[in-house]
N, C-alpha and C positions, 0 to 999 in steps of 0.2 A: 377453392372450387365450390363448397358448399355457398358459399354468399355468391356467387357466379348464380347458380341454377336458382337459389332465391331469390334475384335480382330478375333474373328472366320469367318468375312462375308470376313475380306480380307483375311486369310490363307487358303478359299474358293478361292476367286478371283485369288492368287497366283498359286495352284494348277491347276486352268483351265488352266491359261496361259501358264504355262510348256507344257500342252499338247494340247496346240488349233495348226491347222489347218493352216500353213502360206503357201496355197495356194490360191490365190484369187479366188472365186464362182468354186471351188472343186467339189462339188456336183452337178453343173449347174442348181440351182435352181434359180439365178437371170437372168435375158433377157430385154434386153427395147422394142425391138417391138418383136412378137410372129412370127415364122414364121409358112409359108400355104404350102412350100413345099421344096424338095431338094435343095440344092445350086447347081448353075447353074455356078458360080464362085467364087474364092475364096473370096472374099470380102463377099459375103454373108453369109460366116459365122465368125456373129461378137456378140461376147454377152458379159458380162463384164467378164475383165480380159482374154479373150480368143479372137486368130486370127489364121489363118494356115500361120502355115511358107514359103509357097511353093503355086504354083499355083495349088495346089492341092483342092477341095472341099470337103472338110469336112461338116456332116450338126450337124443339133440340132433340138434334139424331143424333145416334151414337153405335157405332158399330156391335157394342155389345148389349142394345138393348133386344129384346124381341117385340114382335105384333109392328104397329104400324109405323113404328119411328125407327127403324132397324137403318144400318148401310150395307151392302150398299142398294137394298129394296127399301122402301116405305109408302106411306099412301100418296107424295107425293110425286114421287118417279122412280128410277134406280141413277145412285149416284156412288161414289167412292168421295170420303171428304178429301179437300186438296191436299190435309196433312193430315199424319194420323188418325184419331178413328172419329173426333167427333167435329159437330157443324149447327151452325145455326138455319130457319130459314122462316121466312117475314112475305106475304103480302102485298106485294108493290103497284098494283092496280087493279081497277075492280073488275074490268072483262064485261061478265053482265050478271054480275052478282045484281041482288035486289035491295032496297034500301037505302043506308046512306049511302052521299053519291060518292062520298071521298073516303072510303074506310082506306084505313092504310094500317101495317102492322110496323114495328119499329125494336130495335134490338139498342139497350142502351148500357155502356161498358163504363168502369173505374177505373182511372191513371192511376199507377202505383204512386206517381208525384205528379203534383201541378209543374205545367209548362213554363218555361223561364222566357220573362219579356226580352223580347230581339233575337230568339235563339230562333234559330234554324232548324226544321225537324222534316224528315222523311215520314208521310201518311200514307196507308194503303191499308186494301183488303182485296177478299178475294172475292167473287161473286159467280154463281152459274145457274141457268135459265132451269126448272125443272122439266122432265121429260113428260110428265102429265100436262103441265100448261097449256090451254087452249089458245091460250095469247102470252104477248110477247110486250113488254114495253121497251119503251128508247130510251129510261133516265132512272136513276139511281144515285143517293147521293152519302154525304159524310158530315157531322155538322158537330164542332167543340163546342162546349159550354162553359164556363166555372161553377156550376152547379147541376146539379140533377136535375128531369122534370117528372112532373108528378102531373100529367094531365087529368079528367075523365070523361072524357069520351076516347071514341077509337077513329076521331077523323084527322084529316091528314096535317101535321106539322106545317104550317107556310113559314117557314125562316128559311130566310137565305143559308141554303148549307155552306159549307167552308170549301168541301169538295163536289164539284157535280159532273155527274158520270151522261153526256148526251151520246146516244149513239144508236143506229140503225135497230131496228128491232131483230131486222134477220140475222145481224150475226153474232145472235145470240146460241148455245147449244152446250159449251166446253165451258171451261174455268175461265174467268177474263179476273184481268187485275187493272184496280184502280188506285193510281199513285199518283203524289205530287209533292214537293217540298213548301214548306208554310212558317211564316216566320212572326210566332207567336206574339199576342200581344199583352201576355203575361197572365197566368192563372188559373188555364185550362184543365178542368180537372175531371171531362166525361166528354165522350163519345157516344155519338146516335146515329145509326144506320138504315136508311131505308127511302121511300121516294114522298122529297120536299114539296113536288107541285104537285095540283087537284090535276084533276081529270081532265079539265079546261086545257091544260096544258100539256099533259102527259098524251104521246102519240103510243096507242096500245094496236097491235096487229093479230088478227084473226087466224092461227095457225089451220088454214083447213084441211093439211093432212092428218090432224089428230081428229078429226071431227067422229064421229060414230062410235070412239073408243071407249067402254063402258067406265075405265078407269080414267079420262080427260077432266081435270077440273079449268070450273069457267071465269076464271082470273092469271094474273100473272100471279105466277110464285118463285123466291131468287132462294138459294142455299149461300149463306154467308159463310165465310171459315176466313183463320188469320188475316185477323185484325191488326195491324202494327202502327207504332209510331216511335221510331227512332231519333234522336238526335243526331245530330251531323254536325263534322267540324267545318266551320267555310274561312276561306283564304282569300278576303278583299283583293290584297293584292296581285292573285294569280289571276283574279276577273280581270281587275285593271289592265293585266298584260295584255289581254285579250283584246284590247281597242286600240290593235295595230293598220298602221294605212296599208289598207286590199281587204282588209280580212271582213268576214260577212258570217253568220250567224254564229258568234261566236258565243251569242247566249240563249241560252236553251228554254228559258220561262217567261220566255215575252209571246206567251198564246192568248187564245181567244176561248172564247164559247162558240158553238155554233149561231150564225148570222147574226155575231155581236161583234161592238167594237170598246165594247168596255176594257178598261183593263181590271186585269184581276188580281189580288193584292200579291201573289206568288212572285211578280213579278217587278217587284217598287224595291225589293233589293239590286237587283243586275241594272235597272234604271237608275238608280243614284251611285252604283258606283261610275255610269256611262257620266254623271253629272259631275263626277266629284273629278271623274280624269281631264273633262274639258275645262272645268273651272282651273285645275293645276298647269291648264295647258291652255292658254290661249288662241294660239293659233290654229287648234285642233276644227276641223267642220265636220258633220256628220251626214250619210245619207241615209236616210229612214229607207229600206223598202217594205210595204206592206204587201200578204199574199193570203189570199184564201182556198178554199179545197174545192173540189171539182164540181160541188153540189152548185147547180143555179146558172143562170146567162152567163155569158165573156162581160157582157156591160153592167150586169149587176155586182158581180165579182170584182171587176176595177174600180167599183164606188166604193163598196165593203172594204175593199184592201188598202184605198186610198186612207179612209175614214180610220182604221186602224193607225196606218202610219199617222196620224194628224192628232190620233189621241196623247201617242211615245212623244210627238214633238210638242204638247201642249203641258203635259207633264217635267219635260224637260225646261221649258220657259217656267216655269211654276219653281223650279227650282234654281233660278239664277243663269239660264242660260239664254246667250243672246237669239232672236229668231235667226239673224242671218247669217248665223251658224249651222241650221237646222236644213237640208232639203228631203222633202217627202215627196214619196213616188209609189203608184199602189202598181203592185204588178198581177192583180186579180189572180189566175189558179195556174201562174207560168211555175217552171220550175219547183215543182212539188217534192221535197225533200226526204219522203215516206212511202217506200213501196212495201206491199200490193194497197190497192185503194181500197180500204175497210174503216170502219168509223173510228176505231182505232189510232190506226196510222192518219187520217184525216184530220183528230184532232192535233196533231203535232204542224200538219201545212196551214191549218190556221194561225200564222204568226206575221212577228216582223222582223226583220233582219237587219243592223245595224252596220255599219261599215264607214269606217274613215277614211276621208275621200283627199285630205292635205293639213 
């Protein structure tokens, strides 16, 4: 009996591990001294496993601090963190601050290990619009490195992040979570949070019901909390089962950007396994359908959706498969996969759907 319950306490232990948490104080629940107010410069915000990469001020709330960084009041709004008592919160657009044009603030974390080349790993964090914000922006993003950065200045990062969060400015207000699966290219060893494009880019919105509010600040400002990046086990061949003749979205990470037709590397796993099953399987044809979200003309939408399907089929030729095996067909914003229509569920009707047709 005794080796019974020890057998189960580790196949316990095993199973957390798979799924624990390899980002250092994620949740920002550990800090060595408590802070009493904003950071005034970047060095001040310093709590374990976190620095800003940039001369940018990023700060840190904490349920048990007092003065202006308290939860769930502070000078930035009144908020409760998503978890427990503490959160980070960064800068994400300028509004009509003065000076530089691209100040941006930026929160930068330590893996407890570097990421393992070809592994699969669940990203996300949490993010919420603060309730002082006079503006609102639409983008927010997540970006791995194998090493740290050590900028100086405090203007805005242009690296393609790894994850990018595009979405309406208005439905911003609550907690919103930004996740994806990402399939390492080996080494990863830090995370950076905050918004990759300038101002050029970044669609910022003029909240005018906060207008007159003695407490309104004139920027966007996001409260970051749990941070995570998990590993995950994947099963090639339960994908593979998936590319049975009728069946149609059978894989979940063939999306888009908004009014892109790029593909994004999320999704170069579920395409080579679609590659690997035709090549096992000759006879197999495939029909692409592309679909985009409700945003823009019936005729612009079936070019976009078309252009999507034509990216999966050009992909798929790149990989040994014959063209006239391949039919692509854009169905613009038919058959929307995601209800209620928020930027959210939008970004999910931006895809393509794969189905075998004989």
């Amino acid at each position: 009996m005794r080796l019974t319950v020890l057998s189960m306490l580790l196949i316990l232990c095993i199973c957390k591990a798979k799924t624990q948490n390899i980002v250092q104080n994620g949740d920002f629940e550990e800090f060595k001294i408590l802070p009493q107010n904003f950071s005034a410069k970047s060095e001040d915000f310093s709590i374990p496993g976190w620095r800003s990469p940039t001369k940018g001020t990023p700060d840190y709330f904490n349920a048990l601090s007092f003065g202006s960084v308290g939860i769930p009041r502070n000078w930035a709004g009144i908020t409760y963190a998503h978890s427990g008592k503490g959160c980070a919160g960064i800068i994400a657009s300028n509004g009509n601050r003065k000076g530089s044009v691209n100040y941006r603030e930026y929160i930068q974390g330590r893996l407890k290990v570097a990421l393992e080349k070809d592994k699969v790993y669940e990203i996300g964090f949490y993010f919420k619009l603060s309730s002082n914000s006079l503006y609102s922006s639409d983008r927010i993003g997540l970006l791995l490195l194998d090493s740290a950065l050590r900028l100086k200045d405090d203007n805005c990062i242009q690296q393609r992040p790894t994850m990018s969060v595009i979405r309406h400015p208005l439905s911003a207000g609550n907690w919103e979570l930004a996740k994806m699966k990402y399939t390492a290219r080996g080494g990863e060893s830090f995370v950076i949070i905050g918004n990759f494009w300038g101002e050029e880019e970044t669609e910022s919105l003029r909240l005018g019901f906060r207008e007159g509010r003695i407490d309104a600040i004139g920027f966007t400002y996001y409260y970051v909390d749990d941070v995570k990046i998990n590993p995950l086990e994947t099963d090639e061949d339960d994908s593979a089962r998936n590319l049975k003749k009728g069946n149609k979205n059978s894989f979940k990470n063939i999306l888009f950007d908004f009014d892109s037709y790029n593909l994004k590397e999320i999704a170069f796993a579920e395409l080579d396994t679609i590659a690997k099953t035709m090549i096992g399987n000759n006879r197999i044809r495939v029909e692409i359908n592309g679909y985009a979200d409700d945003l823009g003309s019936t005729d612009y939408n079936i070019i976009l959706s078309l252009k999507r399907a034509e990216a999966v089929k050009k992909y798929l030729i790149n990989h040994s498969i014959d063209e006239s095996r391949l039919i692509v067909i854009g169905k613009g914003k038919d058959n929307p996969t995601q209800f209620p229509i928020t930027e959210i569920y939008r970004s999910k009707n931006r895809r393509v759907e794969v189905k075998m047709i004989d």
